[in-house]
N, C-alpha and C positions, 0 to 999 in steps of 0.2 A: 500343135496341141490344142491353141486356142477354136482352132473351127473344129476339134472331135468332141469338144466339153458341148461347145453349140451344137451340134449336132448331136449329140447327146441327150441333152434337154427338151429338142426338138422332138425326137423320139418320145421320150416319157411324154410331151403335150400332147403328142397323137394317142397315147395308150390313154392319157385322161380321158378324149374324145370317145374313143373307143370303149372304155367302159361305160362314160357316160350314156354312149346309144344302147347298153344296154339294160338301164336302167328307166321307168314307163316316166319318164317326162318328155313335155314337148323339146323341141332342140333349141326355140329362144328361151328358154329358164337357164341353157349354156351361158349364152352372149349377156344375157341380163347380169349374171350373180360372178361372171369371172372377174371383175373388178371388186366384189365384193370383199377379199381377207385383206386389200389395202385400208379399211378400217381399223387395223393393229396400228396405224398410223396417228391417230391421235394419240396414244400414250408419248408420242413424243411433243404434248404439250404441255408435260408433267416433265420436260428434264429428257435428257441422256439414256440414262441408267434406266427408266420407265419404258420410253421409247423404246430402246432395244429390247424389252423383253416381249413388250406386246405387240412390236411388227415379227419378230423371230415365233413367237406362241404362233401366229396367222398364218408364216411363211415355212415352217419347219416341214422337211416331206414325212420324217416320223412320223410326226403329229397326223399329220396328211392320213397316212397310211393305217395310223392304229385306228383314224375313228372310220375311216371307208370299213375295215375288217370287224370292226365291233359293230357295226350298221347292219354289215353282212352276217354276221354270225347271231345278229337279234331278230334280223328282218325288220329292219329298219331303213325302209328306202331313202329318209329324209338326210339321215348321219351316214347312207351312202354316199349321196350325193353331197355332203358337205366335203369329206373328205376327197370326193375327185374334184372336188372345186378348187379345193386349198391346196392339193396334190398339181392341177395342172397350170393354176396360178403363181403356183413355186417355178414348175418348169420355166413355164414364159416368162418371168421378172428372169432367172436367171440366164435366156437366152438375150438379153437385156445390159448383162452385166450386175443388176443386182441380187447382191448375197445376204445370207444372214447377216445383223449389223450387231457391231460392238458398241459398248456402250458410251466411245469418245467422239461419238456424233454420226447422223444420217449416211454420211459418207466412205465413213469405216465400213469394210464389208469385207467377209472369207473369201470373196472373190477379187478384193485389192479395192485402191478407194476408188472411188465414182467421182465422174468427172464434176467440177459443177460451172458457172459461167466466172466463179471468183478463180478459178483453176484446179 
């Protein structure tokens, strides 16, 4: 069940790709900005409880998805493109292992905890 959830996520990252080419930017603003929604990462220098909201706000494919559809429905190419960003970033962290995180630390995740080098 574990390699059909990856393969899963796999999937949706190629559909990120895929809308991405269809929207008029160059293809490195791809590789540049996909690291970009680990920026929700600082809220975990404010605490737990902080953390988990503002890496989950970055990481959610909801999130993902309503601002891609509201971009597209304003014509708004820039909050299309945020949302496949945030949308294929989600995919790839969770072919990864990482999930939305709880607020009992980094390592809490909907997908079970992540490993760390402490174990």
């Amino acid at each position: 069940m574990k390699a059909l959830l990856k393969l899963e996520e796999i999937l949706m990252f190629v559909l990120g790709i895929y809308l991405f080419g269809m929207l008029d930017y160059a293809w490195w603003w791809f590789l540049v900005l996909i690291l970009a929604p680990d920026i929700g990462m600082i809220g975990y220098l404010f605490g737990n409880k902080i953390g988990a909201v503002g890496y989950n706000l970055f990481h959610h494919k909801g999130v993902a998805i309503a601002v891609y559809l509201l971009g597209n429905y304003l014509s708004l190419p820039l909050w299309q493109l945020t949302g496949i960003i945030l949308f294929s970033h989600s995919a790839m962290d969770r072919v990864f292992g990482y999930g939305l995180k709880y607020d009992k630390g980094f390592a809490f995740t909907h997908l079970g905890k992540i490993r760390t080098k402490d174990g």
